[in-house]
C-alpha positions in Angstrom: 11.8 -11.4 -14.7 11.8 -7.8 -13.2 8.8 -6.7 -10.9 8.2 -3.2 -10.5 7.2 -2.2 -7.0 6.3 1.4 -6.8 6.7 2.6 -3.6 10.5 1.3 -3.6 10.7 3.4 -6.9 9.1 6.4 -5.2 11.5 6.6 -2.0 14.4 5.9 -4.5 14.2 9.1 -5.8 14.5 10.7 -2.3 17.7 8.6 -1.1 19.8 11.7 -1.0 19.2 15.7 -0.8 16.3 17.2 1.8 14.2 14.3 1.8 16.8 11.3 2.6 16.2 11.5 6.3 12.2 11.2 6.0 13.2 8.1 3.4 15.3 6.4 6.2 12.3 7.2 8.4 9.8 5.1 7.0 11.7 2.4 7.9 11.2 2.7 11.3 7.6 3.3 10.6 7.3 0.6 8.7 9.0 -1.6 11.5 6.5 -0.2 13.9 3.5 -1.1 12.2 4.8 -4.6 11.5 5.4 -4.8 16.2 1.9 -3.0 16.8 -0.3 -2.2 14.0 -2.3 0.7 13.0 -2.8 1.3 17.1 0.4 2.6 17.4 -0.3 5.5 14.5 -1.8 8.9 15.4 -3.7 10.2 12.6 -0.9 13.0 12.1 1.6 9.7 10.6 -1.6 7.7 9.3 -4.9 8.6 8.4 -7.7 7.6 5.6 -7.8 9.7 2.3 -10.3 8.2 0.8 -13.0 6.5 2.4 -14.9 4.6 -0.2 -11.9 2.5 -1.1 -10.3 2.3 2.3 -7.0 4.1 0.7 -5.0 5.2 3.7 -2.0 7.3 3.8 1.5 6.7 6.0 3.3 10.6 6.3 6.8 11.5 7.1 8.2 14.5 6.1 6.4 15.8 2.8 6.6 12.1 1.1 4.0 10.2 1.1 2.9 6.9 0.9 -0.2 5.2 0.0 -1.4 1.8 1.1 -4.3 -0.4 2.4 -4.8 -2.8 4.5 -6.1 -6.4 4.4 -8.8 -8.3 6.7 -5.5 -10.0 8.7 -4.3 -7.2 9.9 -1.7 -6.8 6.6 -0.8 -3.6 4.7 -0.2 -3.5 1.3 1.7 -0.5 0.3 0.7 0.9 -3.0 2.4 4.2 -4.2 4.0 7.5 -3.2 3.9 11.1 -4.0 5.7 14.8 -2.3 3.6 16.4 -1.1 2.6 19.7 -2.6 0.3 21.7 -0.8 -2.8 21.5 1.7 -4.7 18.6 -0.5 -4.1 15.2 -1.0 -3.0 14.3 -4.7 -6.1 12.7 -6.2 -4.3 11.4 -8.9 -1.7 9.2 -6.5 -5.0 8.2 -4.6 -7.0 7.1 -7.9 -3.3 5.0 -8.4 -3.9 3.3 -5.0 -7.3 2.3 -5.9 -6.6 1.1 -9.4 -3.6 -1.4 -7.5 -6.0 -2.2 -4.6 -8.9 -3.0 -7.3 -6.2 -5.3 -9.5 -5.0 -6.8 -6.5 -8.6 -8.0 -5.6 -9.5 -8.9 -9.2 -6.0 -11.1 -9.2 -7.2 -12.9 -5.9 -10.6 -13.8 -7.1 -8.9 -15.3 -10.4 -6.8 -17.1 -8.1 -9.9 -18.4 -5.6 -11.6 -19.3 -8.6 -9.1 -21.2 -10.0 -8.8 -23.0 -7.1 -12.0 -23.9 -7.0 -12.2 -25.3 -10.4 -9.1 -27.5 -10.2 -10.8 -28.3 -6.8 -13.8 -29.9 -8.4 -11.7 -31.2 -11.5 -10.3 -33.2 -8.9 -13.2 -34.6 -7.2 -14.7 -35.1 -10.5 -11.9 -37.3 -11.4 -11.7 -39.9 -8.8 
């Protein structure tokens, strides 16, 4: 079974030429945010771009990556795009959105599953 996972597909694509150095960046950023969380971001490296789904961005260089973050503190990382010029791309944020809105429609399949096999138990004894 293959996954795909976006954002490693995205920064693939930038491993070499004038981008490779903002690439190898994110890993420190990345590494940061796992030692201090969003605290240690100004909003020039992480900011909100949309604010009805909570769709944030993390910046380095002109690459971009989209992500959100979850009630323990987690971030899920979404998506990526190059940046092309003074607006956000609306299309990469409606892609963050539609992963962010699986993700929660996957959990509460989960929870409610769960629940079910919960009460199948309790039902059984």
């Amino acid at each position: 079974m293959t996954y795909e996972i976006p954002v490693i597909d995205f920064l693939a694509q930038y491993t070499s030429g004038p981008d490779s150095k903002s690439v190898a960046g994110y890993k420190a950023v990345w590494a940061r945010y796992a030692e201090h969380g969003r605290s240690a971001f100004t909003t020039e490296l992480l900011h909100e771009v949309d604010k009805n789904d909570a769709i944030y961005e993390f910046i380095k260089g002109r690459l971009r990556v989209f992500c959100y973050f979850t009630g323990d503190g987690g971030v899920v990382l979404t998506n990526g795009t190059l940046k092309q010029g003074n607006k956000v791309d609306s299309a990469a944020v409606a892609q963050a959105i539609r992963a962010k809105n699986s993700e929660a429609a996957m959990l509460a399949k989960l929870i409610a599953a769960k629940a079910e096999a919960t009460n199948l138990g309790r039902k059984a004894k």
